[in-house]
C-alpha positions as CSV (number, residue, x, y, z in Angstrom):
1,X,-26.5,-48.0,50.9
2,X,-25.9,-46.5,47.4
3,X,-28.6,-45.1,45.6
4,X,-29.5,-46.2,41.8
5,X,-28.6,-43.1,39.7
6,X,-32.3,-42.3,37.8
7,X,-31.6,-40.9,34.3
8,X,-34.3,-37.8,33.4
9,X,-35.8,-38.1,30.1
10,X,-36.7,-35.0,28.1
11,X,-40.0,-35.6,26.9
12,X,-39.5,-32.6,24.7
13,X,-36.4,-33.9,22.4
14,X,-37.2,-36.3,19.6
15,X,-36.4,-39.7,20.0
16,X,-33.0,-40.8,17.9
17,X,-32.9,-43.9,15.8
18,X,-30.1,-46.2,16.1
19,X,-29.1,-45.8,12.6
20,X,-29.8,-42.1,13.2
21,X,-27.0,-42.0,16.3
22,X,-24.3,-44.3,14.6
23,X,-24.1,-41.9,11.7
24,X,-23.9,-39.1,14.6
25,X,-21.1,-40.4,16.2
26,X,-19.4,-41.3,13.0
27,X,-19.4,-37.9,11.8
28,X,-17.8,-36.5,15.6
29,X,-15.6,-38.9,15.2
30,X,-14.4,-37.9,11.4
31,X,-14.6,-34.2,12.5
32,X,-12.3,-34.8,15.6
33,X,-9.7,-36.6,13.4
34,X,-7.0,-34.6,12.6
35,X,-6.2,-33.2,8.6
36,X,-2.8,-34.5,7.6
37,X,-3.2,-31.2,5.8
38,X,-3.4,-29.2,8.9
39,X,-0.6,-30.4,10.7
40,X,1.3,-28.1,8.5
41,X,0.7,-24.4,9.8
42,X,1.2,-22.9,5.6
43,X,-0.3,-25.8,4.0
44,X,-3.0,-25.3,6.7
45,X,-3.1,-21.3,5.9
46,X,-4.1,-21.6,2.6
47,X,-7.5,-23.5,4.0
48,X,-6.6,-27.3,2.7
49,X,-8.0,-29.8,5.2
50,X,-8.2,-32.2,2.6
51,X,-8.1,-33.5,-0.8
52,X,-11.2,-32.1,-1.6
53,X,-11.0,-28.3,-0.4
54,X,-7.5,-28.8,-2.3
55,X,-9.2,-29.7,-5.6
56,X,-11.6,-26.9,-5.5
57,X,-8.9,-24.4,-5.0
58,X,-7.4,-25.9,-8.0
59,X,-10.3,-25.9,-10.3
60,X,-10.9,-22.1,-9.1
61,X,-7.7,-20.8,-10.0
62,X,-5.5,-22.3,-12.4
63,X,-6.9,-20.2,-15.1
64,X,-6.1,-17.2,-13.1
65,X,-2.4,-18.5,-12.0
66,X,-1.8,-19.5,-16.0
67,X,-2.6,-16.3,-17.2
68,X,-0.3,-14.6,-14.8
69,X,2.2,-16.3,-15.5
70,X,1.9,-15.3,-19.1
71,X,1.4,-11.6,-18.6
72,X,4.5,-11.0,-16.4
73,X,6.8,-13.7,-17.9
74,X,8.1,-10.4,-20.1
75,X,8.5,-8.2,-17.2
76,X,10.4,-11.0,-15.4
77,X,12.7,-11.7,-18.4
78,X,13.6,-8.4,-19.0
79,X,14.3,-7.4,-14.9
80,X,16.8,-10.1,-15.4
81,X,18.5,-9.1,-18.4
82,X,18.6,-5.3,-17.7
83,X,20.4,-6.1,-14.3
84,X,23.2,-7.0,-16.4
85,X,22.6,-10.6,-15.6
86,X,20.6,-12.8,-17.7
87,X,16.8,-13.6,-18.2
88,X,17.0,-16.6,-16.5
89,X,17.7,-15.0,-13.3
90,X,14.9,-12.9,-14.1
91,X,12.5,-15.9,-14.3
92,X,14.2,-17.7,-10.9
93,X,13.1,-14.8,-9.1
94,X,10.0,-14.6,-10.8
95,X,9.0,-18.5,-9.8
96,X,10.7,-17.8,-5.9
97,X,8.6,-15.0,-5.9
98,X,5.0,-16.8,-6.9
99,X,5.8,-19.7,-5.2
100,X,6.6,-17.2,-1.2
101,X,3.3,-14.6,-2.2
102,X,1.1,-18.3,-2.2
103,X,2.0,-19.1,1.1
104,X,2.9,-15.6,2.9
105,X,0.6,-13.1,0.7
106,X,-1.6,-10.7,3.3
107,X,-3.6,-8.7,-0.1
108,X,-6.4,-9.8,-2.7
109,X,-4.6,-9.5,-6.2
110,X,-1.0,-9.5,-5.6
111,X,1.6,-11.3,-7.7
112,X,5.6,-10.9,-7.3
113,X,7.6,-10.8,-9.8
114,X,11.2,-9.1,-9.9
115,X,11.4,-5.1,-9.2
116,X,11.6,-3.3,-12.5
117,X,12.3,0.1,-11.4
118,X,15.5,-1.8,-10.0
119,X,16.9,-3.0,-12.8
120,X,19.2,0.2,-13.3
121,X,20.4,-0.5,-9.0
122,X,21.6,-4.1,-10.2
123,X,23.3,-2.8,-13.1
124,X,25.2,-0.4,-11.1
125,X,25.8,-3.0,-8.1
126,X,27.4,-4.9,-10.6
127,X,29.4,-2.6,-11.6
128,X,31.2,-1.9,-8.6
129,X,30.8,-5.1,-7.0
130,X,30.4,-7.8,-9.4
131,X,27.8,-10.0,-9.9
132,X,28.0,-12.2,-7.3
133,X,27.3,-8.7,-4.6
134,X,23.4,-8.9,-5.9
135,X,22.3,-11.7,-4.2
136,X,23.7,-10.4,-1.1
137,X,21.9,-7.5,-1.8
138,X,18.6,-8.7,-2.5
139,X,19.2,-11.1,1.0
140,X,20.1,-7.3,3.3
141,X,16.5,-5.8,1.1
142,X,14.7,-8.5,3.2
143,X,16.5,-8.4,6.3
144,X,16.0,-4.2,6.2
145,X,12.0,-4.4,5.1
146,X,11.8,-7.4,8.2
147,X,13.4,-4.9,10.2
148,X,10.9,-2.2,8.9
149,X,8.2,-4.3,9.8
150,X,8.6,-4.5,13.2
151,X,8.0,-1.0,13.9
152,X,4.9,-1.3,11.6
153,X,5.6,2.2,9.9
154,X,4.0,0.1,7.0
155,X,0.2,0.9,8.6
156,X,0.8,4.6,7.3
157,X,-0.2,3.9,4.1
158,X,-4.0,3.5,5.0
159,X,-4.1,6.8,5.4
160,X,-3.1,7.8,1.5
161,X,-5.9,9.2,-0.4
162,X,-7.3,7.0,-3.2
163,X,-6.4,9.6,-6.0
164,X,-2.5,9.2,-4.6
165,X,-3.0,5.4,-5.5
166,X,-4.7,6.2,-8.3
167,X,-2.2,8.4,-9.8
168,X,0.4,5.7,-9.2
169,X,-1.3,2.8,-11.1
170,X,-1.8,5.6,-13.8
171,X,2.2,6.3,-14.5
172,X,2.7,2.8,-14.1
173,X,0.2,1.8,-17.3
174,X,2.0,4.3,-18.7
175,X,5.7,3.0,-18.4
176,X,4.7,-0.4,-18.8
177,X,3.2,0.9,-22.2
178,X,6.2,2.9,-23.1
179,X,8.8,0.2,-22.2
180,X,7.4,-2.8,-24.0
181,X,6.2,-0.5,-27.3
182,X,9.1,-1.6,-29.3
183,X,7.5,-5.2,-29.2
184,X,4.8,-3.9,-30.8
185,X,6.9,-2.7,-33.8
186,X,8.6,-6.3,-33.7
187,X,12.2,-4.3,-32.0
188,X,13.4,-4.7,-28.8
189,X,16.0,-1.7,-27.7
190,X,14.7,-1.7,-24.5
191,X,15.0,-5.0,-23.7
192,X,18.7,-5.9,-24.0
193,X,20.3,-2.7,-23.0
194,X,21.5,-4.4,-19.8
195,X,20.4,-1.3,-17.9
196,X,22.1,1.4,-20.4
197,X,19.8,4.2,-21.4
198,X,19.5,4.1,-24.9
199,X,17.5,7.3,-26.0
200,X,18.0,10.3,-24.6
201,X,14.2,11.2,-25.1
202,X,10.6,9.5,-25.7
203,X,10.0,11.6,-29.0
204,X,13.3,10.5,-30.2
205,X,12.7,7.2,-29.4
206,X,9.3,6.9,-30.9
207,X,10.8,8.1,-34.3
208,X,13.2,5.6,-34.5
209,X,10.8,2.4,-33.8
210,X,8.1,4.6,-36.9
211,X,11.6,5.1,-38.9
212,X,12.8,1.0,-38.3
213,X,9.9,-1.0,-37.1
214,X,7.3,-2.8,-39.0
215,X,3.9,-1.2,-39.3
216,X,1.8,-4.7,-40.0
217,X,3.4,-5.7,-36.8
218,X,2.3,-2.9,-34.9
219,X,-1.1,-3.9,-36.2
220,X,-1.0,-6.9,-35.5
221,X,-0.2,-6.1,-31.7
222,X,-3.3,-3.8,-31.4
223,X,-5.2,-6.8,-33.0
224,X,-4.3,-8.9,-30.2
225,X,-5.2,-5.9,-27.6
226,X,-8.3,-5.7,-29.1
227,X,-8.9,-9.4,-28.7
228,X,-8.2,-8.9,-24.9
229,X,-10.3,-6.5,-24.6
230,X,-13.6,-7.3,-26.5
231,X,-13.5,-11.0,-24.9
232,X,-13.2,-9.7,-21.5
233,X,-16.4,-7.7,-22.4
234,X,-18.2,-10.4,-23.3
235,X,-17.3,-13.1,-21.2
236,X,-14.9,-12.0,-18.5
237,X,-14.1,-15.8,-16.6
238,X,-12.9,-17.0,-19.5
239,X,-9.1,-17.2,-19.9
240,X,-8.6,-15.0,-23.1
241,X,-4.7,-14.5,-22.5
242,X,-4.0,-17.9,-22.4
243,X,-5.8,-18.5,-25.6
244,X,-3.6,-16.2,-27.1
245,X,-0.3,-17.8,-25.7
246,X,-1.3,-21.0,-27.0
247,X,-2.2,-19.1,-30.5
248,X,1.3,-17.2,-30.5
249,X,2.9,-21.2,-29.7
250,X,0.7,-22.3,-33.1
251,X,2.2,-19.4,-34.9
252,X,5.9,-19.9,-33.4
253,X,6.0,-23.2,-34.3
254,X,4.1,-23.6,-38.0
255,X,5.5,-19.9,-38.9
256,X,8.4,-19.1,-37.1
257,X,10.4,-15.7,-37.4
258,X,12.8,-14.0,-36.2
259,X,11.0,-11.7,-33.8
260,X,10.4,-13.8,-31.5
261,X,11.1,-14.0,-27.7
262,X,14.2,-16.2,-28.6
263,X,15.6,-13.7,-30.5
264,X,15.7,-11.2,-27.5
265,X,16.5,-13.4,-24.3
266,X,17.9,-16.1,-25.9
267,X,16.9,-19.6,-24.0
268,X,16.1,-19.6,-20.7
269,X,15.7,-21.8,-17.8
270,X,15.2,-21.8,-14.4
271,X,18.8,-21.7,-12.2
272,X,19.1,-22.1,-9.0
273,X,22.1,-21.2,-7.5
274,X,23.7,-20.6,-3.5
275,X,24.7,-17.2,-3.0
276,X,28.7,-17.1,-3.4
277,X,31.1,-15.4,-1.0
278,X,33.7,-14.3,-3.6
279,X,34.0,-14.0,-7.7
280,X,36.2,-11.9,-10.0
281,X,35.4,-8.5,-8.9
282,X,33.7,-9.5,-5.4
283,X,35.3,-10.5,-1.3
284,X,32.9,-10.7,1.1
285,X,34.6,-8.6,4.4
286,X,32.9,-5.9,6.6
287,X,33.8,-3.1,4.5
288,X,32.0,-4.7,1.3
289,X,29.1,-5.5,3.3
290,X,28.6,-2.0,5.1
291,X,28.7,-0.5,1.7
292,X,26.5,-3.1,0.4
293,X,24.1,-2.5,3.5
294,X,24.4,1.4,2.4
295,X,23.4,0.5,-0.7
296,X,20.1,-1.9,-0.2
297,X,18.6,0.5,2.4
298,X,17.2,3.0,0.1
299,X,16.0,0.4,-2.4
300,X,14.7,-1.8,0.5
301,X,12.7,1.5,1.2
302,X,11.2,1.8,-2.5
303,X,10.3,-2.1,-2.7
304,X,8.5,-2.1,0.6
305,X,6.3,1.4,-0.3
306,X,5.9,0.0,-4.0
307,X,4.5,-3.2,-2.2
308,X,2.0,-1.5,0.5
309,X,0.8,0.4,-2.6
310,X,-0.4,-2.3,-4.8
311,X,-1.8,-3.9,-1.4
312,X,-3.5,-0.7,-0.7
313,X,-4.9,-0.4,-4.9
314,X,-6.0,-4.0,-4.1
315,X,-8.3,-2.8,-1.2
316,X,-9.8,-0.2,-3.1
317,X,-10.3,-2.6,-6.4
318,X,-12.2,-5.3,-4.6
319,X,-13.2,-4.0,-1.0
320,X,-11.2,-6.2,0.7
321,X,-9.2,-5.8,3.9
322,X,-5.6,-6.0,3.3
323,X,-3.3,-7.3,6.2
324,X,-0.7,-5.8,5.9
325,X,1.9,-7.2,8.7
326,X,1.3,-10.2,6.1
327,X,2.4,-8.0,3.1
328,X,5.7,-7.3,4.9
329,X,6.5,-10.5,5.9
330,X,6.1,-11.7,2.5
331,X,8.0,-9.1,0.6
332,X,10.9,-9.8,3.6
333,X,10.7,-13.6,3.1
334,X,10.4,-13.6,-0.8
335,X,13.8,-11.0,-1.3
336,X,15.1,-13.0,1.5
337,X,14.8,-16.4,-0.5
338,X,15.8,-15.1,-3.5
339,X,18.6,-13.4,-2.4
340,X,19.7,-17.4,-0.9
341,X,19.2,-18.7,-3.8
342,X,21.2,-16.3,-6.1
343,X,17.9,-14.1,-7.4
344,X,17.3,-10.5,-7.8
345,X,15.4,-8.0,-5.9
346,X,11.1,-8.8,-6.2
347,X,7.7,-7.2,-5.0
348,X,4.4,-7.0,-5.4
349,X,2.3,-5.8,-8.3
350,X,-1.5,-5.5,-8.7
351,X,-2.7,-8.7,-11.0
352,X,-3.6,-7.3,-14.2
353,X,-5.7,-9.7,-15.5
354,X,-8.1,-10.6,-12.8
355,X,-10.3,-13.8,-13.6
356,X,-12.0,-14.9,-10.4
357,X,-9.7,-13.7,-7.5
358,X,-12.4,-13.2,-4.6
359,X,-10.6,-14.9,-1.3
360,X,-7.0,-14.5,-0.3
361,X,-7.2,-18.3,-0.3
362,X,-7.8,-18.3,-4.4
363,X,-5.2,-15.4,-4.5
364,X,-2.4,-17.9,-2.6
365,X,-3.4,-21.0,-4.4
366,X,-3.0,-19.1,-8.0
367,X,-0.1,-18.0,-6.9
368,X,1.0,-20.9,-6.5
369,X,0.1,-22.4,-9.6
370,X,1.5,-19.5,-11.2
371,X,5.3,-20.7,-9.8
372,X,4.3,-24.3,-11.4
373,X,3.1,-22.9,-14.7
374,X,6.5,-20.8,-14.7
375,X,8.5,-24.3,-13.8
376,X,6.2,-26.1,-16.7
377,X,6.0,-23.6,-19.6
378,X,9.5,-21.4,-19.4
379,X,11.3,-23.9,-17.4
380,X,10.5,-27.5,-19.0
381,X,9.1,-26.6,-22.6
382,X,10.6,-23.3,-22.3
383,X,11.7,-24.4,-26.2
384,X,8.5,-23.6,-27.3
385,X,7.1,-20.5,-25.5
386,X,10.1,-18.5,-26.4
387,X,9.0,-18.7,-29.9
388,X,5.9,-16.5,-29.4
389,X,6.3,-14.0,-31.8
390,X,6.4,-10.6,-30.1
391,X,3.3,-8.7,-31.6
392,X,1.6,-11.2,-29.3
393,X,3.8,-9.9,-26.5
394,X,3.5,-6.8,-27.3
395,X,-0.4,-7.3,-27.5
396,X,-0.5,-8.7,-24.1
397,X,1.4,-5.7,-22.6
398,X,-0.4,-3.2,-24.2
399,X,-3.5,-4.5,-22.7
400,X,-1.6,-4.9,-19.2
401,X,-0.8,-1.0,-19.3
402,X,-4.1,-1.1,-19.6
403,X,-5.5,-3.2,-16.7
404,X,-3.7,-0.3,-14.6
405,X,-6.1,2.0,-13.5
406,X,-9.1,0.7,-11.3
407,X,-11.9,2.3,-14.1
408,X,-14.5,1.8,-11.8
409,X,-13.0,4.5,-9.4
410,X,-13.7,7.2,-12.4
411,X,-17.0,5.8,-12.6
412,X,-17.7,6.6,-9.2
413,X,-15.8,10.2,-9.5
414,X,-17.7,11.5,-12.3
415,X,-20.7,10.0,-10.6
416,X,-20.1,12.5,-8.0
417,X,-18.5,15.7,-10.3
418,X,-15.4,15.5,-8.6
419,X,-13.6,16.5,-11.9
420,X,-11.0,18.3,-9.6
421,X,-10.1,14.2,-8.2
422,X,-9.4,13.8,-12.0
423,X,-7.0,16.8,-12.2
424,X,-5.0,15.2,-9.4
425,X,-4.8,12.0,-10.7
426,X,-3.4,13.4,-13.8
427,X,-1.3,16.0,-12.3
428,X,0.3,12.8,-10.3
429,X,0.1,10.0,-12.8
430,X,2.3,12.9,-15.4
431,X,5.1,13.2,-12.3
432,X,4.8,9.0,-12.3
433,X,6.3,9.0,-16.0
434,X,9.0,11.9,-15.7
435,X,10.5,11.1,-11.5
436,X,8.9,7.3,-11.2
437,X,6.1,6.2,-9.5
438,X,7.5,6.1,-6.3
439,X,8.6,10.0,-6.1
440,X,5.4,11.2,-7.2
441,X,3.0,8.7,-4.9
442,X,5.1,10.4,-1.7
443,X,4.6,14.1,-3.2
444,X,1.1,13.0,-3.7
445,X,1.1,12.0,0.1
446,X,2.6,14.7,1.5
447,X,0.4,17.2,-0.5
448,X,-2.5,15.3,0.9
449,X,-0.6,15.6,4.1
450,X,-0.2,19.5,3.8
451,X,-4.3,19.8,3.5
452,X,-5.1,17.5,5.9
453,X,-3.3,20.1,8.4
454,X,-4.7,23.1,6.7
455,X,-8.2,21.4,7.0
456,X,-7.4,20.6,11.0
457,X,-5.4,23.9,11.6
458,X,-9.2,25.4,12.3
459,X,-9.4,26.8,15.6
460,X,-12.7,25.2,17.2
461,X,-14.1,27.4,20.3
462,X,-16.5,29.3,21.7
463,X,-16.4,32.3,23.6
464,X,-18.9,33.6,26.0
465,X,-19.7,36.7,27.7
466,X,-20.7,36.5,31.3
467,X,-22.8,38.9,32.2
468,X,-24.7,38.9,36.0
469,X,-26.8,35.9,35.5
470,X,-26.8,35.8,31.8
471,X,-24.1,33.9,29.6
472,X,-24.2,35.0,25.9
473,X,-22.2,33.7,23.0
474,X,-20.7,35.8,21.5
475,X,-19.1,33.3,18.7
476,X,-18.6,29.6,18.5
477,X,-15.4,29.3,15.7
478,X,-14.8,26.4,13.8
479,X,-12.7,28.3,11.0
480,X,-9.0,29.8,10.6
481,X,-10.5,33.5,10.9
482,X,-13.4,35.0,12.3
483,X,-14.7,38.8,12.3
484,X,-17.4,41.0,14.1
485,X,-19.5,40.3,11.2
486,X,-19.5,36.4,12.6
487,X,-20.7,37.2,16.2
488,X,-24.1,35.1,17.8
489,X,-25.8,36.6,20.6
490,X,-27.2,33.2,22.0
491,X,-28.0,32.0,25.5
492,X,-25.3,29.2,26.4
493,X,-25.0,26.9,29.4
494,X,-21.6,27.3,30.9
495,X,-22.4,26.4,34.4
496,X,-19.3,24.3,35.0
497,X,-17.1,26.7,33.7
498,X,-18.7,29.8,36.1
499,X,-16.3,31.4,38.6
500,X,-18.5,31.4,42.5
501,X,-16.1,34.2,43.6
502,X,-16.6,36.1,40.9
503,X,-19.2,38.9,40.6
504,X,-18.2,40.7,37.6
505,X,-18.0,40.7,33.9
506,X,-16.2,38.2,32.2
507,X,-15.0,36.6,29.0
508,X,-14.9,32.2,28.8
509,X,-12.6,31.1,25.9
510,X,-13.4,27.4,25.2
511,X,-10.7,24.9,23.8
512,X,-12.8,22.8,21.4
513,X,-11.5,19.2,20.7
514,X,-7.6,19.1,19.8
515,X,-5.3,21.8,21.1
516,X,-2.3,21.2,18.4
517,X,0.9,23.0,17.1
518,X,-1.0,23.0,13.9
519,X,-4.0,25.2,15.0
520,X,-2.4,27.0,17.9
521,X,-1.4,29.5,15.5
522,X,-5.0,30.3,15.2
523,X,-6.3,30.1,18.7
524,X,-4.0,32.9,19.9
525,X,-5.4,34.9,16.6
526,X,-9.0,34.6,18.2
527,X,-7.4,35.1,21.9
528,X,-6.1,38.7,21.0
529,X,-9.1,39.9,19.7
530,X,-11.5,39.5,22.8
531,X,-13.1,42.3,24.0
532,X,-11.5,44.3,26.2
533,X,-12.9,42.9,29.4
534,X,-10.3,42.4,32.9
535,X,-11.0,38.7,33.2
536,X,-10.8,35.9,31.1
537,X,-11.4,32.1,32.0
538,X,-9.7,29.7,29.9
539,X,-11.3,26.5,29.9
540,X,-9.6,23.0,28.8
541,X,-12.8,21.2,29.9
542,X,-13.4,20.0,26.2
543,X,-9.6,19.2,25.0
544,X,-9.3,15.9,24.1
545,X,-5.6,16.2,23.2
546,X,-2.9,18.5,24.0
547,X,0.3,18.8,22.2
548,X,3.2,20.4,23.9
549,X,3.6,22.7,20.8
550,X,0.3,24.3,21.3
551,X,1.1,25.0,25.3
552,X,4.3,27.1,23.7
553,X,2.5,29.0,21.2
554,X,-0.2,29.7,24.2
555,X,2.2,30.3,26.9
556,X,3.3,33.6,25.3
557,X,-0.2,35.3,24.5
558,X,-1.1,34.2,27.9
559,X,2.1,35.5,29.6
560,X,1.2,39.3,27.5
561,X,-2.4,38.9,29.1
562,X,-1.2,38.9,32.3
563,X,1.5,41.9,31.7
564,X,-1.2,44.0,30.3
565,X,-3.1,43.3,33.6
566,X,-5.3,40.9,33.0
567,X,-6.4,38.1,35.3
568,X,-6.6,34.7,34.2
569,X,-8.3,31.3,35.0
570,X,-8.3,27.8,33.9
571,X,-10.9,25.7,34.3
572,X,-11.8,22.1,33.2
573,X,-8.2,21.0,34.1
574,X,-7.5,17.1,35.3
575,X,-3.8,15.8,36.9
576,X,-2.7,14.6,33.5
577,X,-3.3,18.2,31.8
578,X,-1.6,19.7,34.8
579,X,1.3,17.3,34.5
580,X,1.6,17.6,30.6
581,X,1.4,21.9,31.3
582,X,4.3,21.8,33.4
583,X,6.6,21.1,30.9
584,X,6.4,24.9,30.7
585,X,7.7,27.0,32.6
586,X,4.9,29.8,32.2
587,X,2.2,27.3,33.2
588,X,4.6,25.3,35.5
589,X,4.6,28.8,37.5
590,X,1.3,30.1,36.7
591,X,0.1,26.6,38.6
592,X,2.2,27.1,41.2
593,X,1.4,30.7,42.0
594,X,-2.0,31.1,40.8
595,X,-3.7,27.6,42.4
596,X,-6.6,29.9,43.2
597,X,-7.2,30.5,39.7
598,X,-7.6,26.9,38.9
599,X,-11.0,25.0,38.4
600,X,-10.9,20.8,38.1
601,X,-13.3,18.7,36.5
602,X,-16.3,17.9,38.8
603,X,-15.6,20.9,41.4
């Protein structure tokens, strides 16, 4: 016969109204239906479940994404028109670039717009290929950084020093100042060159804009800086650069002149157009695309290090972790797009006017509104913001060169009297202006790189006198060079490094954490000045890695010892050691020979 099942009560758990559970299981259910949102894995990534969470992101950022839209509409424009193109290809790429960054971006604080530094490349690739080759171009830069990505050489650049970065953003202030100056003296030289140098120095160049420019207008440009700078003081959420748009729109349209954005780009417009397979100059075959492929590789190369760096600035602005298989994934996709869709090369550049960027969520969604506000203001009443005269421009830039450097890093440097941090920075940011910011950040690496291996070229040991029942140290090393002068006459425990056979005197040389080619050098230094004693016990016991440069370097003051008659042992040793030292041929044989002489771990 079946037995009633008895439901247990627990005494302990408040009783639930029936109100109570109905909203309960209301809510399950409404948490266990599934966002429309969320059924789209990007919509999804930028954390819209639903209308609501999609409204706040709005509200937060579409001051932020406006006023980046304003501040790099010049750069854009002008990437375009100093390919040798037009501006309107400039401002395509600039809204394909926004538009990938809010869905793909891995970094706080990073907007694309079109590569400056590659304006010159286009102009060239045009030369020799035609226009229609840069679109193919830009498409093999994203296939090459994708590529790139996969062996995620891209993780090197946590280990640049922050004064490296520093230096960078530095030069880079610096050219954006000295490129865009001229719209500060209502000229604009370097903005319709289409790629042709047009001075053959800065002094000579500054003359000319003093000698033809206007000085009210140069005035008026620092006016507008100032008015940057000052309201961000005082209130710093509050969009001062698009106040001063819609001011330079008022002034455009009421009191229009001639130095204007019009005058320099003409009228733009956003064009889309498929990426064509022949033109006047151009044939798509093999050969054309090899040399093509040639061609994008080192300039795939400069985008993708210009792109980790402004991720990596980001990270020490805010003290955010960047991801950076994200970053590559997005510069790929975004030159991959463009290139599609007939664009020019892009990247990433620090935001330089930051409003109220704190999530990667606000950074995608500004981004995004960014790629509208381009499609709103310089596509659809593009009419009207190409009339902004160009002191206001020119003010905005100004203030842009500006935003560069992260100022709070000097705080903290002078904070701690690093003054010698500053002397780098400068040193780096003055190679930035005269070889480009790219050059210099890699010398700045690979000088941080050089001390870095003269800082872990120390040979750390200690060496200890055995002596009947005593062991003494005689010196425990942690620098290049050592002396007499440096010797400690200390009791030391070196039990598991004692020979049981052995009743005499002897010397125990201890390898201290790595055993390198870089401080090999001066472990064999220390080696051939022990004391003159017949035995010496070389123990591995605390090696934690073991290059097969190191076992060269050794192999030949080891080999002398034992010509000079000597007798050697090697303690601390495990199978992998023994296996690594074997790639040898002096410790190959020595093992062979001499397996008396050889001491394990735990025997």
């Amino acid at each position: 016969m079946q037995q009633p099942q008895i439901e247990l009560i627990n005494l302990d758990k408040p009783k639930m109204s029936i109100a109570s559970a109905l909203l309960s299981k209301k809510s399950e259910k409404k948490n266990q239906r599934k966002s429309r949102f969320s059924r789209f894995s990007r919509i999804s990534k930028l954390s819209v479940h639903d209308l609501k969470t999609g409204l706040f992101y709005i509200r937060e950022s579409w001051r932020s994404g406006m006023a980046t839209t304003f501040l790099i509409m010049p750069f854009a424009l002008n990437a375009g028109n100093n390919s040798g193109l037009n501006a309107s290809i400039g401002l395509t790429s600039a809204f394909i670039g926004s538009f990938v960054n809010g869905l793909f971006s891995g970094s706080n604080h990073s907007i694309y717009v079109p590569n400056q530094m590659a304006a010159l490349f286009n102009y060239n690739i045009i030369e020799q290929y035609g226009v229609e080759a840069v679109p193919w171009v830009t498409l093999m830069i994203g296939i090459i950084i994708y590529i790139c990505g996969l062996f995620k050489w891209h993780h090197l650049i946590e280990f640049m020093p922050s004064y490296v970065i520093e230096g960078y953003f530095w030069g880079l202030g610096f050219l954006i100042i000295n490129n865009y100056i001229d719209y500060g003296f209502g000229l604009s030289d370097l903005q319709s060159n289409r790629g042709v140098q047009v001075y053959e120095d800065r002094f000579e160049m500054y003359k000319s804009y003093f000698q033809r420019g206007n000085l009210q207008h140069l005035c008026a440009t620092i006016g507008v800086f100032l008015f940057l700078y000052i309201g961000n003081k005082v209130h710093k959420p509050f969009p001062w650069v698009i106040v001063s748009t819609f001011i330079g729109i008022f002034i455009g349209q009421f009191y229009p002149n001639e130095r204007c954005l019009r005058s320099v780009y003409g009228d733009v417009t956003l064009t889309f157009n498929w990426i064509e397979t022949y033109g006047e100059i151009f044939q798509i075959d093999f050969k054309i695309l090899y040399k093509l492929f040639q061609e994008a590789i080192p300039m795939a190369l400069y985008i993708m290090t210009q792109n980790l760096i402004c991720a990596k600035g980001a990270e020490i602005l805010i003290n955010v972790k960047c991801d950076y298989d994200q970053e590559i994934e997005c510069v790929s996709v975004c030159n991959i797009l463009s290139g599609l869709l007939g664009g020019i090369p892009c990247n990433a550049q620090q935001r330089l006017y930051v409003l109220n960027i704190k999530v990667k969520e606000v950074n995608r969604w500004s981004s995004i509104l960014n790629s509208f506000s381009i499609l709103i203001f310089y596509g659809l009443l593009g009419k009207y913001f190409m009339e902004i005269p160009l002191f206001i421009i020119g003010g905005q830039v100004l203030y842009s060169g500006y935003q560069c450097p992260t100022w709070s890093f000097y705080d903290r440097v002078l904070a701690t009297r690093r003054y010698r941090t500053i002397l780098k920075v400068v040193a780096l940011a003055t190679l930035s202006v005269y070889y480009g910011p790219i050059p210099a950040s890699l010398i700045g690496s690979l000088y941080a790189l050089l001390k870095f291996a003269e800082t872990m070229s120390a040979a750390a040991s200690e060496i200890v006198l055995k002596q009947g029942v005593q062991s003494v140290k005689l010196r425990h090393s942690m620098t290049r060079q050592q002396d007499g002068e440096d010797e400690q006459r200390v009791q030391v425990d070196v039990e598991n490094d004692l020979l049981d056979d052995i009743n005499t005197e002897y010397i125990i040389y201890r390898f201290n954490g790595s055993l390198n080619y870089i401080n090999a050098k001066n472990h064999v230094e220390q080696i051939k000045r022990l004391p003159e004693i017949d035995t010496i016990v070389f123990s591995f016991r605390y090696v934690s890695v073991l290059d097969e440069q190191a076992l060269d370097r050794l192999s030949v003051i080891m080999d002398n010892l034992l010509k000079s008659g000597r007798e050697l042992y090697f303690t601390g040793l495990h199978e992998q050691m023994i296996e690594q030292m074997k790639f040898n041929q002096f410790f190959k044989d020595f093992i062979e020979i001499k397996s008396q002489n050889l001491k394990f771990l735990g025997k």
